[in-house]
C-alpha positions as a Markdown table, in Angstrom:
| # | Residue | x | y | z |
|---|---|---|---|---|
| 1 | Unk | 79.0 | 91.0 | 104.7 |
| 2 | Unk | 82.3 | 89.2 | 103.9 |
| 3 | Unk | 83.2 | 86.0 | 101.9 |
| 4 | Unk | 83.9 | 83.2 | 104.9 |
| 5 | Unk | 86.3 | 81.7 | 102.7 |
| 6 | Unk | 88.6 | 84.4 | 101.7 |
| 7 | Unk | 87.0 | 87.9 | 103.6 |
| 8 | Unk | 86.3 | 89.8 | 100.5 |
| 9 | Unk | 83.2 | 92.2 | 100.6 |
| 10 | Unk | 79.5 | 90.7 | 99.1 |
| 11 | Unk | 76.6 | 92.3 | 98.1 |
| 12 | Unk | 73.8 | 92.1 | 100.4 |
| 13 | Unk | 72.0 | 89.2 | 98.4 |
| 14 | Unk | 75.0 | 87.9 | 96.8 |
| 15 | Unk | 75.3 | 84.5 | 97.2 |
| 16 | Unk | 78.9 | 83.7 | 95.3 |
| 17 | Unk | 82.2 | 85.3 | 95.6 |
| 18 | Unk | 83.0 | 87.2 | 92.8 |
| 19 | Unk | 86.9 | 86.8 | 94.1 |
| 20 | Unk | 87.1 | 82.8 | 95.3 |
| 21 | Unk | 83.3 | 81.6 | 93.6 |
| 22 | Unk | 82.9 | 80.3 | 97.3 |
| 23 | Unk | 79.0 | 79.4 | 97.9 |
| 24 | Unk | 77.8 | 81.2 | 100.7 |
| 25 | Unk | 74.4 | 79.2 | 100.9 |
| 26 | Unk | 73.5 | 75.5 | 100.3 |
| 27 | Unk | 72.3 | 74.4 | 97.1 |
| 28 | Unk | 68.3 | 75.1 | 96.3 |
| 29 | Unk | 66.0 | 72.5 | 96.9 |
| 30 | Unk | 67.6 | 70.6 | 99.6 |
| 31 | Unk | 66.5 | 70.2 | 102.9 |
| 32 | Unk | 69.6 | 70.2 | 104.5 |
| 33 | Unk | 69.5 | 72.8 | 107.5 |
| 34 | Unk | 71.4 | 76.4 | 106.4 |
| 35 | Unk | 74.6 | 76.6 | 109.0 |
| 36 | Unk | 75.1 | 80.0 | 110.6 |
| 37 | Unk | 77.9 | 82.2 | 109.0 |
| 38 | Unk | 79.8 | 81.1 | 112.0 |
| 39 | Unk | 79.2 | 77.3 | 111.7 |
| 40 | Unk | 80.7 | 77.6 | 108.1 |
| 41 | Unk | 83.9 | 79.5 | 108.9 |
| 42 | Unk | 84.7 | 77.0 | 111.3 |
| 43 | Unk | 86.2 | 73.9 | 108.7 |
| 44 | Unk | 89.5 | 73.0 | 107.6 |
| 45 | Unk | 91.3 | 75.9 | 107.8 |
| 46 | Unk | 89.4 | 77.7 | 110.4 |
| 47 | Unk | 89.2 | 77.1 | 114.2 |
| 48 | Unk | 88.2 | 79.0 | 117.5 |
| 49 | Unk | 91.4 | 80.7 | 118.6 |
| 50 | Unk | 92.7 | 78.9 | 121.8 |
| 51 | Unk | 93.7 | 80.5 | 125.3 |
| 52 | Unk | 97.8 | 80.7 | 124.5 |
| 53 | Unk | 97.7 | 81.7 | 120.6 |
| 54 | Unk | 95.2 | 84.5 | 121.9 |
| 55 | Unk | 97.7 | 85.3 | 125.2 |
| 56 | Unk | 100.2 | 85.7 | 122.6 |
| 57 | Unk | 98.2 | 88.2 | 120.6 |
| 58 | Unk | 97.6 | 90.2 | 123.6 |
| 59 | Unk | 101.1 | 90.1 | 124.9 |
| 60 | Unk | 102.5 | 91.3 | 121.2 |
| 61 | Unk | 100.3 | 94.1 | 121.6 |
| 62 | Unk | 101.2 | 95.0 | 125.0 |
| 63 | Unk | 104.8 | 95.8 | 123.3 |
| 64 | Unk | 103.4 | 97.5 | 120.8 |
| 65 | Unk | 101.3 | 100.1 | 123.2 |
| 66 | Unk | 104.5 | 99.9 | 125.9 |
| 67 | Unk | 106.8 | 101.2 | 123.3 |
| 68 | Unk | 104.8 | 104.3 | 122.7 |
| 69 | Unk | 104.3 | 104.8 | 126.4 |
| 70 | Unk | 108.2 | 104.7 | 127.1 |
| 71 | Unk | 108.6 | 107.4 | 124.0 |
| 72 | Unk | 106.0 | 109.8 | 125.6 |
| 73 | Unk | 107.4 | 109.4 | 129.0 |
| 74 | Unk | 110.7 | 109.9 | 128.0 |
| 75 | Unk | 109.5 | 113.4 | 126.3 |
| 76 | Unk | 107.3 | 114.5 | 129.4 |
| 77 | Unk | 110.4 | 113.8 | 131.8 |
| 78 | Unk | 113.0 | 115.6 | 129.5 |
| 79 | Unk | 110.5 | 118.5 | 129.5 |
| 80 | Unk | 110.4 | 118.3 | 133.3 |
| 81 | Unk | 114.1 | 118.5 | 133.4 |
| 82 | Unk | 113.9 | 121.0 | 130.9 |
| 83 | Unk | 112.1 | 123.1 | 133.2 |
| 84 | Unk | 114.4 | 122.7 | 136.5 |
| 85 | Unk | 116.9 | 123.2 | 134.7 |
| 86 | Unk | 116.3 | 126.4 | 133.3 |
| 87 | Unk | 115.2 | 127.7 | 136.7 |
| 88 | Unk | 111.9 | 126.3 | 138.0 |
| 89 | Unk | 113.4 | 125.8 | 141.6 |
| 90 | Unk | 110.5 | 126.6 | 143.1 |
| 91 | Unk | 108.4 | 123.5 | 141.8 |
| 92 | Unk | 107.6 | 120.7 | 144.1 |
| 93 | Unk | 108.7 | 117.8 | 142.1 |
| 94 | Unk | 106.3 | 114.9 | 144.3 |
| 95 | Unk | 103.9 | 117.2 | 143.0 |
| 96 | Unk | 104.6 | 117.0 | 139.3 |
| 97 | Unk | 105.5 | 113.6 | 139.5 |
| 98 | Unk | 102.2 | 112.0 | 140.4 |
| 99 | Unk | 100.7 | 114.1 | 138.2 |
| 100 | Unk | 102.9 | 112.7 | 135.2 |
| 101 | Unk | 102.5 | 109.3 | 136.5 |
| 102 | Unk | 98.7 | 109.9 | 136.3 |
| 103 | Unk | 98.7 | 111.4 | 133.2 |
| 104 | Unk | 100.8 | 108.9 | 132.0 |
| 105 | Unk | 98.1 | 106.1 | 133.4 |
| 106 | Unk | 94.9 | 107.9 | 131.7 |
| 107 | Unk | 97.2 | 108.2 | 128.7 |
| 108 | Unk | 97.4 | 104.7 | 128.6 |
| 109 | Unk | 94.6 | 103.4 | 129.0 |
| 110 | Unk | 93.1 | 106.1 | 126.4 |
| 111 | Unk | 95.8 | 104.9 | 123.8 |
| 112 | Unk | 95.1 | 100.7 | 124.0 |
| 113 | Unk | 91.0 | 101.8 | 124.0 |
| 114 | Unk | 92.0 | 103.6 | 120.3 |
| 115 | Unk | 94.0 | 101.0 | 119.0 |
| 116 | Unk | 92.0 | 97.8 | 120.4 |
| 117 | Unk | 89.1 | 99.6 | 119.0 |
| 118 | Unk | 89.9 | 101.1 | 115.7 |
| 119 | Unk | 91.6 | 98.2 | 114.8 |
| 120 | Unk | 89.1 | 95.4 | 115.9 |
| 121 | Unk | 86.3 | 97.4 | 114.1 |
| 122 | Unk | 88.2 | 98.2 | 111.0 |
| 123 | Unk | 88.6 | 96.1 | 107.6 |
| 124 | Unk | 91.1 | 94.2 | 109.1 |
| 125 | Unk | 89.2 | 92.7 | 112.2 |
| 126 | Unk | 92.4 | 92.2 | 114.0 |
| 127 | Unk | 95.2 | 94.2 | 116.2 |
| 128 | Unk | 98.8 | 94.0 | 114.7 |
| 129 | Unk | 99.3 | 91.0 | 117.8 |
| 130 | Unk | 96.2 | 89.3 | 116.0 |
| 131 | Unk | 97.6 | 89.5 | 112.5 |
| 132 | Unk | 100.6 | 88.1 | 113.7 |
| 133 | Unk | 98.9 | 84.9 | 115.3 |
| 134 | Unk | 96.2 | 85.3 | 112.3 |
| 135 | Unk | 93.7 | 85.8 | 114.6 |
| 136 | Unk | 90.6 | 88.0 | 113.3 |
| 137 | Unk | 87.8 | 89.1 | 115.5 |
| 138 | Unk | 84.0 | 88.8 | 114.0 |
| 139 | Unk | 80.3 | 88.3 | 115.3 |
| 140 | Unk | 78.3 | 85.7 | 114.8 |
| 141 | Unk | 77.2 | 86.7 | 111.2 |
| 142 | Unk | 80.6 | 86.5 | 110.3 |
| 143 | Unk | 80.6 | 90.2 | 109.7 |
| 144 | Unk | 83.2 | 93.1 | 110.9 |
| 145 | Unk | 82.6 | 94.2 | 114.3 |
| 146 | Unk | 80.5 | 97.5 | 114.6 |
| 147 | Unk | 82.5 | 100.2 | 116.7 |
| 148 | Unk | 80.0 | 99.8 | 119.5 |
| 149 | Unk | 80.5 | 96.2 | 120.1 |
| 150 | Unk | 83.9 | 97.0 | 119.9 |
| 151 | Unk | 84.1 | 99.2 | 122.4 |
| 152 | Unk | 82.0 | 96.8 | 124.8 |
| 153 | Unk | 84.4 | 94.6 | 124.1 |
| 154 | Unk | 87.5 | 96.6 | 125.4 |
| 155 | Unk | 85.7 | 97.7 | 128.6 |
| 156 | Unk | 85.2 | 94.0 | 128.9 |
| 157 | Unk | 88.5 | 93.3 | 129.1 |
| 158 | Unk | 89.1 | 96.2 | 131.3 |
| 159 | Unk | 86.5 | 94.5 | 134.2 |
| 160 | Unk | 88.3 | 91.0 | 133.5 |
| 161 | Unk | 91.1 | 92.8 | 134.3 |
| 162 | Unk | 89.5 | 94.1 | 137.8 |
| 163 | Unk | 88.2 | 90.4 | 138.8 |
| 164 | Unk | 91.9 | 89.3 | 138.6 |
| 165 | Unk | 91.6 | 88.1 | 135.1 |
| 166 | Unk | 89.5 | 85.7 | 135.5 |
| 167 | Unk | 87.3 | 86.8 | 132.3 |
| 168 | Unk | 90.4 | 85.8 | 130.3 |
| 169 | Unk | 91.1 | 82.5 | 131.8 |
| 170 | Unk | 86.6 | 81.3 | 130.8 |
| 171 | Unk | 88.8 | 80.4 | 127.1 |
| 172 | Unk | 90.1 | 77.1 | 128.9 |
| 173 | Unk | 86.7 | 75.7 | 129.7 |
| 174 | Unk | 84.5 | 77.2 | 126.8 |
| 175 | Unk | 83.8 | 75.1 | 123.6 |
| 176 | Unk | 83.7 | 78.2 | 121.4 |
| 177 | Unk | 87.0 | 79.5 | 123.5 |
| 178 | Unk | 85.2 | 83.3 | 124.4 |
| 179 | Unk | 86.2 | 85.2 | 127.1 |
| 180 | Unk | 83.9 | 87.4 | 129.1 |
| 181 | Unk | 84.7 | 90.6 | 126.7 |
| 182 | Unk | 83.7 | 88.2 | 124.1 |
| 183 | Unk | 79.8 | 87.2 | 125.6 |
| 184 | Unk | 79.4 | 90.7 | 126.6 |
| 185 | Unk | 80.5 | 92.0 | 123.1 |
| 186 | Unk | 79.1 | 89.2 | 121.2 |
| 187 | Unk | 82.2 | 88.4 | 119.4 |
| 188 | Unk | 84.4 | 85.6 | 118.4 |
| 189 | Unk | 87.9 | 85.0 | 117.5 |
| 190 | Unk | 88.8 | 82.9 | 115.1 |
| 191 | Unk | 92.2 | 81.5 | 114.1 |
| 192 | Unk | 92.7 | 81.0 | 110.1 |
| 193 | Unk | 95.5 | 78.9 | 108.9 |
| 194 | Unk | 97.8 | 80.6 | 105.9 |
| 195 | Unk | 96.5 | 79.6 | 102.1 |
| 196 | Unk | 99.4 | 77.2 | 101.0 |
| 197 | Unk | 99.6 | 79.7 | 98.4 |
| 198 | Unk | 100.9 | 81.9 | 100.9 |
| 199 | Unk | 102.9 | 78.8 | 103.0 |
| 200 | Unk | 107.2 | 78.4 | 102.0 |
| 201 | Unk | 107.0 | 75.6 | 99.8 |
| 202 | Unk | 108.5 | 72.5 | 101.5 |
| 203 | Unk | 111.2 | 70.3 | 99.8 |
| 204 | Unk | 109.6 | 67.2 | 98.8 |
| 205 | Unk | 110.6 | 64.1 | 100.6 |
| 206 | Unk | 113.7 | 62.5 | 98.9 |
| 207 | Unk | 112.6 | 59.1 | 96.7 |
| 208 | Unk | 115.1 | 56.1 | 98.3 |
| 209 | Unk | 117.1 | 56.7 | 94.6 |
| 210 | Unk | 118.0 | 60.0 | 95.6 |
| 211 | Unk | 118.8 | 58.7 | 99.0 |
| 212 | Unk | 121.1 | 56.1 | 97.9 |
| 213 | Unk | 122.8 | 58.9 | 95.7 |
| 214 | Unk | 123.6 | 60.9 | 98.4 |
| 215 | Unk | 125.2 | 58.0 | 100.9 |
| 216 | Unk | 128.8 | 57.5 | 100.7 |
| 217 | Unk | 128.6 | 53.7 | 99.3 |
| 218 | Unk | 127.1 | 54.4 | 96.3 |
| 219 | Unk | 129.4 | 57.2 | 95.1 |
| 220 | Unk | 132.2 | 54.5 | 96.1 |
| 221 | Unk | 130.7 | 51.7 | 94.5 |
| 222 | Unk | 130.8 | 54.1 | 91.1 |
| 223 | Unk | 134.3 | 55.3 | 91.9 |
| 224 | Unk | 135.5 | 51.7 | 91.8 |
| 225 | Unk | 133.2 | 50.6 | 88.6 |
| 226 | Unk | 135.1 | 53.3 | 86.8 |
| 227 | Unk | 138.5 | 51.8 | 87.8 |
């Protein structure tokens, strides 16, 4: 289990943070109704990731896996050159050439299910696209996603993919923004806004004295008072 407020890992029947001394349960006594782990993450600084933040992730990390599929297929075609070149003649190219183009297609598909799924499972809860948005992924004890549900989830996407993406677009219309991957996977994706800790510290607003400083009449009006 993880602090909501700042992710660090608690002891099964802790109820403090030992890092941030957030409370993870209401105070004895009351009877206000507990909130889920979910229902608490979801406050100031927390909010259900949205349709084009989460496009966003997904599109970063589309670069990412493209770049290493343009470095391997770049080695498999020098090697094919390699071999004509050094006296292969006989090879029926067609031939080797749907076979690289369907190597390279189960090679593809084999390299985004270990990254979507290592990554999404591990400490981290997020893909390199997702850290970039801050996007994490988590279920709805607010835990780290177990490798199974994380691999449900990336087959999910895989059949939204094959019903013309229409498991993506279910973000627009849901209240808790999940995709199909998401129901079937029982996941959510939350976006956390930076600690100001962690923000560049804005200039504060100039007071009207340091306003007047800074316009040209003032600096003339002292020019001529020293004359």
């Amino acid at each position: 289990m993880h602090c909501l407020r700042c992710g660090a890992e608690l002891e099964k029947d802790q109820i403090a943070c030992s890092k941030c001394g957030f409370l993870e349960d209401i105070t004895p006594g009351t009877k206000e109704k507990k909130k889920t782990p979910l229902e608490l993450m979801i406050n100031a600084d927390r909010y259900y990731a949205g349709f084009w933040r989460r496009a966003g992730a997904l599109m970063l990390d589309l670069l990412i896996l493209s770049a290493f599929v343009a470095i391997l297929a770049g080695v498999i075609g020098g090697i094919i050159y390699g071999m004509s070149w050094l006296g292969h003649h006989g090879v029926d190219f067609r031939i080797i050439g749907s076979f690289a183009i369907g190597f390279g297609a189960v090679f593809a598909v084999a390299l985004s299910g270990v990254y979507f799924i290592g990554f999404e499972s591990s400490k981290y809860r997020a893909t390199f696209g997702k850290r970039i948005m801050s996007l994490y992924v988590t279920t709805k004890e607010g835990g780290t996603v177990s490798r199974g549900r994380a691999v449900i989830r990336y087959w999910g996407k895989m059949l939204s993919v094959l019903i013309l993406f229409g498991g993506f677009w279910m973000v627009g219309w849901q209240k808790k923004k999940r995709t199909l991957h998401d129901y079937l996977a029982g996941t959510f994706v939350l976006y956390q806004i930076r600690p100001k800790s962690q923000r560049k510290l804005e200039p504060e607003p100039a007071t009207d004295q340091s306003e007047a400083e800074r316009s040209s009449g003032f600096w003339m009006r002292r020019f001529l008072q020293r004359k």
